[in-house]
N, C-alpha and C positions, 0 to 999 in steps of 0.2 A: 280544340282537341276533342272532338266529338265524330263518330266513327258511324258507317251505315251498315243496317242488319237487314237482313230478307225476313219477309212476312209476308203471310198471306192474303190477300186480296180483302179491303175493306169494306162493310157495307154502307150504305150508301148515305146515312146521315152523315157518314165520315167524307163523302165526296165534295170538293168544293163547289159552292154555286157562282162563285166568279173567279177570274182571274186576267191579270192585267199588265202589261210591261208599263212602267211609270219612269219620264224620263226625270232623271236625279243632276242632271249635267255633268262636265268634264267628259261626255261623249259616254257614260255608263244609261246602262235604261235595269231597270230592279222587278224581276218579278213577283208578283204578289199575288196571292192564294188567300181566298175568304171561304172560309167552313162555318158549318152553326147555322144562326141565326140571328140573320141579319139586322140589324138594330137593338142586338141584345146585350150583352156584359161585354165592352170590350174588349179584347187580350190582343195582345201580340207575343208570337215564338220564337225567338231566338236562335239560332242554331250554333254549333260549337263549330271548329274547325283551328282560324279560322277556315273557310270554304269548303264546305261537307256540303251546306248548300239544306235547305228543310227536307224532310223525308215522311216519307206518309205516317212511320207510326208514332213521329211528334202530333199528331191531330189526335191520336187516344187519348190524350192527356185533360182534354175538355169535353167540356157538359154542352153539346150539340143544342139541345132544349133551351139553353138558356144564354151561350157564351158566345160574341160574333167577334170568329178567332181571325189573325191575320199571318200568316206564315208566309217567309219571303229569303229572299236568296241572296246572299247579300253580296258586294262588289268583286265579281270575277268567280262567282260559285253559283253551283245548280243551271238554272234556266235563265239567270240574267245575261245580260249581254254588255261588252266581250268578252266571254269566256276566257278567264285566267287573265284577265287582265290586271298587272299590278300598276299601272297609272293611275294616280288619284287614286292610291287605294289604302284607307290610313283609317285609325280608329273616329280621329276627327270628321272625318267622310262620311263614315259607317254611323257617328252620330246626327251629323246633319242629315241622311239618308233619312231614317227615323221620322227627321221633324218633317219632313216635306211628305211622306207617304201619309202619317197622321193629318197633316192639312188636308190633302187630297181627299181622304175620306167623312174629314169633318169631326173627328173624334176630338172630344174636350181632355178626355185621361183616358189612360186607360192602362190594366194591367201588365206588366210585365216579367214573363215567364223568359225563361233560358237554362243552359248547363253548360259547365266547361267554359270555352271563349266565349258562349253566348251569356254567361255571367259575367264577364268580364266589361263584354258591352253593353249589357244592362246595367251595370251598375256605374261605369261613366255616361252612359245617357241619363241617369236617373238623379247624378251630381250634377249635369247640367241643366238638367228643365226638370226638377223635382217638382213641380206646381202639372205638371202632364202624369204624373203616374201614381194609379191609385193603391198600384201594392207591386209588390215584387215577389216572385216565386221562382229562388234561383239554384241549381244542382251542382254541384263535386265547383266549387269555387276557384277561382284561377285569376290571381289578382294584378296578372301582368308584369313579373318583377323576372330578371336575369336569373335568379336562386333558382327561382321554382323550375326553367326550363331545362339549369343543370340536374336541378334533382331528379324531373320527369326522364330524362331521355339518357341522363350521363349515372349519376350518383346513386338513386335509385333501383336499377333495375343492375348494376352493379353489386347491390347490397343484399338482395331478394333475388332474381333473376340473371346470376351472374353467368347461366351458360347463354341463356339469350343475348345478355349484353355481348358477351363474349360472337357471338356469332354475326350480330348486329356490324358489331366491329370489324369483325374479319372478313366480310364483302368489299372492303377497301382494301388499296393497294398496299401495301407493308408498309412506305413513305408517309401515309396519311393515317395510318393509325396510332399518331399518340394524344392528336388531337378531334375523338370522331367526331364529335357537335360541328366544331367549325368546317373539317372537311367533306360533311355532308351537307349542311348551309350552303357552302362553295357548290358544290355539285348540284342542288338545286335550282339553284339561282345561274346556271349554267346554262343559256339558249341553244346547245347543241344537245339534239334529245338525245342521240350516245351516251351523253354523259349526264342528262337531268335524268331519263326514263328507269332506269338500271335501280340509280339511287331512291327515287320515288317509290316505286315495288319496296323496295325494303326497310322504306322508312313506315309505309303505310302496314308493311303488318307486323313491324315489332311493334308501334302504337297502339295496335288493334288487341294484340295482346299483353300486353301492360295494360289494358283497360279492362283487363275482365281477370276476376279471381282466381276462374282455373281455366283457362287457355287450353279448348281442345286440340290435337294435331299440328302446335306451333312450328313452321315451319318458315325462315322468311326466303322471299324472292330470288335466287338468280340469274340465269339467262331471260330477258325479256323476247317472247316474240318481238319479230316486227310487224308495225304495226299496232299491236297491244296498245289499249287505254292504257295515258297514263294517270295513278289517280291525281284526282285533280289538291287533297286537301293535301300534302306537304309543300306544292310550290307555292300555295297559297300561305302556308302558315311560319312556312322558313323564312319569306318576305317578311313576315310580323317578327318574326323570333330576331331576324337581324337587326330590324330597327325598335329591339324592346318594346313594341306593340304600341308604338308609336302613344309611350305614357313616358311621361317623367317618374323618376324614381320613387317607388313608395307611394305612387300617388293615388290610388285609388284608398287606401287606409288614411291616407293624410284627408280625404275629403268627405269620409265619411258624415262628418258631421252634417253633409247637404242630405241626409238621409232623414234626419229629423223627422216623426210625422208621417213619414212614410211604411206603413202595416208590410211585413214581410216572413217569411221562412225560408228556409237552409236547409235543402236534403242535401246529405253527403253522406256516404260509403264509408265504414271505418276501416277498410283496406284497400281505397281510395294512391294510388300509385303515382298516377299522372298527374293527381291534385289533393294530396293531403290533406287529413282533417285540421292540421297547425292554420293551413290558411283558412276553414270556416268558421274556429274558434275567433282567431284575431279580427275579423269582420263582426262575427256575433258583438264580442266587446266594444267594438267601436260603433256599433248602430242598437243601440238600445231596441228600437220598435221591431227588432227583430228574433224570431226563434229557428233557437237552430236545431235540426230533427237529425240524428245518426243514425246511420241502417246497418247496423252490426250485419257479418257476414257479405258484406257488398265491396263489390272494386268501384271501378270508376263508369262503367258504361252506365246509359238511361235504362237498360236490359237487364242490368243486376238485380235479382233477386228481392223484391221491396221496394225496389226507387220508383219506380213509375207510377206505383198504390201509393207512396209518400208524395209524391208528385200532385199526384190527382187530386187527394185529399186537401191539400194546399191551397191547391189552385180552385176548388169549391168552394173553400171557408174562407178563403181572402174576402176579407171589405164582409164582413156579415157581423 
């Protein structure tokens, strides 16, 4: 659940000095983006979605001088190949994906930065090979449960946002608005783009605005040109949402304890929409080595107001 912003052209420390299609098997190949300084502090970025896919102004986030970052696309998003592809496309994947890109590069540990779903999969990569990761610097926490999806999309923007929800809703047909969650899931997960493209548009900017505090000129989608891109992060993430992000229930709080040991911080937004601060409280408690930092006056994007300086600061002071 992590959304793309326009910015302006970076300079050049920010430019990567490699990049690589790396094949991960089941017919997927992953692109991979190395910025910084090659041989320096580890880190790997995460990106939210799922499939938003990394975006240039996740690289602001590190210390070029001294951090050799790795940002990467992960199964069916960005620049990997094939595009939207949901075969073999499961959190377990997107774990293993991980470990085989870190071989490839030779890294012993290394930092683990993300926000939204890209906490999400940090933090089941970090339950799995806790002895690979030398800290965790993770944003607006999303710990993969059915609740939180109703809250984001349904409950939520119901309780706060009730003419958006309201209008969210009424892009469907009469028949399918008692239930919108599932009859938009259904519509995504639809291979005739008639019926995926339409819903797509208007999943992706009611999300865009549930993610940010005050939502300029909120307006969502209608008639789709043809032709028109469709975005790519709700097929991608409706796929997850159906199959409960491919976790068992609770399970990322139930495993916390492989966290042990592990040096981390918690920025989150305390008007945080699409991922409540209930969820970075309940993780703080359950992983002791961790602090959690709240950006009063913040929603949910990396663009709010203080996250990305909370970010920053984190992701410099880890492991010192």
């Amino acid at each position: 659940m992590q959304l793309r912003s326009k910015m302006k052209p970076l300079p050049d420390a920010l430019r990567p000095f490699d990049a690589r299609m790396i094949n991960v098997g089941d017919g997927h190949w992953i692109y991979v983006e190395e910025v910084g300084t090659k041989g320096g502090r580890p880190v790997v970025f995460l990106h939210g979605g799922p499939g938003s896919g990394s975006q240039h102004v996740h690289r602001t986030l590190f210390d070029t001088a001294r951090d050799h970052v790795f940002l990467l696309d992960q199964r069916g998003a960005g620049r990997s190949h094939p595009y939207l592809s949901l075969t073999a496309n499961t959190t377990s994947h997107l774990v293993g994906d991980l470990e085989i890109i870190r071989e490839h590069f030779g890294i012993a540990k290394w930092l683990v930065a993300g926000g939204s779903w890209g906490s999400t999969l940090g933090l089941a990569y970090a339950q799995k090979h806790p002895d690979r990761v030398s800290g965790l610097v993770l944003r607006a926490i999303f710990l993969g449960t059915d609740r939180e999806v109703q809250w984001a999309f349904i409950d939520g923007p119901k309780t706060f946002r009730p003419e958006l929800f309201e209008a969210f809703r009424d892009r469907l047909p009469a028949a399918e608005r008692a239930d919108p969650l599932a009859a938009y899931l259904a519509r995504l997960g639809d291979p005739d783009p008639a019926v995926h493209a339409p819903a797509a548009h208007a999943w992706f900017t009611y999300e865009h605005a549930l993610s940010e505090l005050a939502p300029r000129n909120v307006t969502l989608t209608g008639d789709v040109r043809e032709g028109a891109r469709v975005p790519p992060t709700p097929i991608v993430e409706a796929h997850y949402i159906r199959h409960s992000f491919f976790l068992q229930p609770g399970q990322i709080l139930a495993d916390a304890h492989s966290l042990k040991g592990i040096p981390g911080t918690i920025v989150q937004g305390r008007y945080d929409l699409l991922c409540p601060p209930q969820n970075a409280y309940a993780l703080a408690a359950a992983w002791p080595d961790a602090r959690l930092e709240i950006i009063d006056n913040a929603g949910h994007a990396m663009t709010e107001p203080g996250v990305s300086a909370a970010m920053r600061r984190a992701i410099a002071e880890c492991g010192r």
